[in-house]
C-alpha positions as CSV (number, residue, x, y, z in Angstrom):
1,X,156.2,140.9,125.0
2,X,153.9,138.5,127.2
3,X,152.1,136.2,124.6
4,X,148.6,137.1,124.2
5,X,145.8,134.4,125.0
6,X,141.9,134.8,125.5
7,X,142.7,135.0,129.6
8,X,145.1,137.9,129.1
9,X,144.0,139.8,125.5
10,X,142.3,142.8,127.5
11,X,143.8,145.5,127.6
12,X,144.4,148.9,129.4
13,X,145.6,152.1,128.8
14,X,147.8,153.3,132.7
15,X,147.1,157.1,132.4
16,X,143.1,157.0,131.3
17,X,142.3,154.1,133.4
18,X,145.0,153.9,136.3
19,X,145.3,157.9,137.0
20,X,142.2,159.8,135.2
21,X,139.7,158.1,136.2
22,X,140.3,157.6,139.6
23,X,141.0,161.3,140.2
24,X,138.1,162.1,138.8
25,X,136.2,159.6,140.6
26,X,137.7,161.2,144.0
27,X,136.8,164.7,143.0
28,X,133.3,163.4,142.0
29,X,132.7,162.2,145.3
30,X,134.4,164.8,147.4
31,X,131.7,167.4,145.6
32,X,129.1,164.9,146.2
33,X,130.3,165.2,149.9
34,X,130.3,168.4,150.0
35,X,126.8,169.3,148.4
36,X,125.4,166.7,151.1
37,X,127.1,168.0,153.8
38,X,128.0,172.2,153.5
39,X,125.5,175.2,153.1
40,X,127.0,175.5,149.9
41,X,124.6,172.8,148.6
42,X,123.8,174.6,145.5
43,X,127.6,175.2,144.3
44,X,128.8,171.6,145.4
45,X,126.0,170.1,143.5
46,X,126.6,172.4,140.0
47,X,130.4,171.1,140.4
48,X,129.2,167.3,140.6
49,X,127.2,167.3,137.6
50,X,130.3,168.9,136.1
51,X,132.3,166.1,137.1
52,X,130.0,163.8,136.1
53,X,129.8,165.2,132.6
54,X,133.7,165.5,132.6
55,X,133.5,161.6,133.1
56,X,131.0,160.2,130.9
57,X,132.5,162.7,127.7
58,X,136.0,161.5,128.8
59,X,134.8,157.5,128.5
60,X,132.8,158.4,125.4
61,X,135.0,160.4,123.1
62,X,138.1,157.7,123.9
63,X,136.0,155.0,122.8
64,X,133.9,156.3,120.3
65,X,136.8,157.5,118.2
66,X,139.3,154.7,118.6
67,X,136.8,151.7,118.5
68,X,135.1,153.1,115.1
69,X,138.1,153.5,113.4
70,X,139.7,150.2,114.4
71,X,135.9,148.6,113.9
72,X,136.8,149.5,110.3
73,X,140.0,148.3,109.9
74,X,139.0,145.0,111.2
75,X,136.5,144.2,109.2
76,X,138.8,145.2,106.0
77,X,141.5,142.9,107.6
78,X,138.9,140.0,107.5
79,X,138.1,140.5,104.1
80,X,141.5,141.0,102.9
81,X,142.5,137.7,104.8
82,X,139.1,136.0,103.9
83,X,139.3,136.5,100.3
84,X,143.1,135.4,99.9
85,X,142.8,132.1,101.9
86,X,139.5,131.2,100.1
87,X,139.3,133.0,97.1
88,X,135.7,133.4,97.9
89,X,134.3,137.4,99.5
90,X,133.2,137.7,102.9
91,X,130.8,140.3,101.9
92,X,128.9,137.5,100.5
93,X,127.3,136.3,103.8
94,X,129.1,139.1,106.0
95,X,125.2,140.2,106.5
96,X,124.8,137.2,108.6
97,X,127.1,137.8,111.0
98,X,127.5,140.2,113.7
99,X,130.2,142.8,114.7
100,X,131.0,140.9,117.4
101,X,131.7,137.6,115.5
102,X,133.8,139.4,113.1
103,X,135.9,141.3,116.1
104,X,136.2,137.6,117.6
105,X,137.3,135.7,114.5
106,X,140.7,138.3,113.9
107,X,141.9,136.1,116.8
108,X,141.7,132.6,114.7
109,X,144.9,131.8,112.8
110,X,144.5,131.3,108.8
111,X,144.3,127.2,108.8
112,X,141.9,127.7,111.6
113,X,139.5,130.7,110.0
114,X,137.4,129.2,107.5
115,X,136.0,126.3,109.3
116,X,135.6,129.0,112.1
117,X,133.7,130.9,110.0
118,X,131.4,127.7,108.7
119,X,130.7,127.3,112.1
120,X,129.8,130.2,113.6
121,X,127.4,130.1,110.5
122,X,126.0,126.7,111.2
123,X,125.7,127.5,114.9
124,X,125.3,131.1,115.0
125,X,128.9,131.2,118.0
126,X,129.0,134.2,120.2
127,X,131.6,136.0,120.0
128,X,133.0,134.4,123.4
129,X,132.5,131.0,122.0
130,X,134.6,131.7,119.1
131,X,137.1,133.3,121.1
132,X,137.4,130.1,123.2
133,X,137.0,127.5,119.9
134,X,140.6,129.0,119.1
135,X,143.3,126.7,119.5
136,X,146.2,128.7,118.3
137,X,145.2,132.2,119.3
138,X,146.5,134.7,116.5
139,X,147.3,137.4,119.1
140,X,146.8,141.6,118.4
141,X,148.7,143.8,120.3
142,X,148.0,146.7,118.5
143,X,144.7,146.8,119.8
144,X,143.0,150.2,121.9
């Protein structure tokens, strides 16, 4: 398995993004086509706004349920990992800091994680920032 850095930690799934989407995206725009250019405007245009809904429920529902539940199970991880390094609760001052920090500071290793965290604190980090104060990335590849 390739070893996973802040250049190369996105990831894709082949048949959603490599073969639904673009299928759909050709239909969508052969309809579109179609309405513009046949007699059958009214027909062509009913099965584009199918399409389109098609599309924007197919992005939706594979986010929505994936993302919440692993949204969860992150922020449990940080606890758990928070609370046996320090002894101290992250749900203390977890208020302070956004879903986004949270997300970015999985990536930082355990020697690395509580300075992190006093710093994204101090300095309020975007999640980016974090991402890139990382020096030994603690890679997930059990990611959506």
């Amino acid at each position: 398995m390739k070893i996973q850095t802040y250049n190369n930690h996105i990831r894709f799934y082949t048949p959603h993004h490599f073969v639904y989407y673009p299928i759909l995206t050709l239909f969508l725009g052969s309809s579109i086509y179609f309405a513009a250019t046949t007699d059958d405007c009214l027909i062509w245009s009913f099965i584009s706004v199918v399409f389109i809904f098609l599309f924007c429920l197919a992005f939706m529902l594979r986010q929505h349920y994936a993302l919440t539940l692993q949204n969860r199970i992150v922020r449990l991880e940080m606890r758990y990992r928070y609370f046996s390094l320090t002894g101290k609760r992250l749900e203390e001052f977890e208020y302070k800091l956004t879903d986004d920090q949270i997300f970015a500071l999985r990536f930082a290793p355990d020697n690395e994680l509580e300075p992190l965290v006093q710093d994204v604190l101090k300095n309020n980090l975007s999640a980016n920032a974090i991402k890139k104060a990382i020096v030994h990335w603690k890679a997930d590849y059990h990611r959506v």
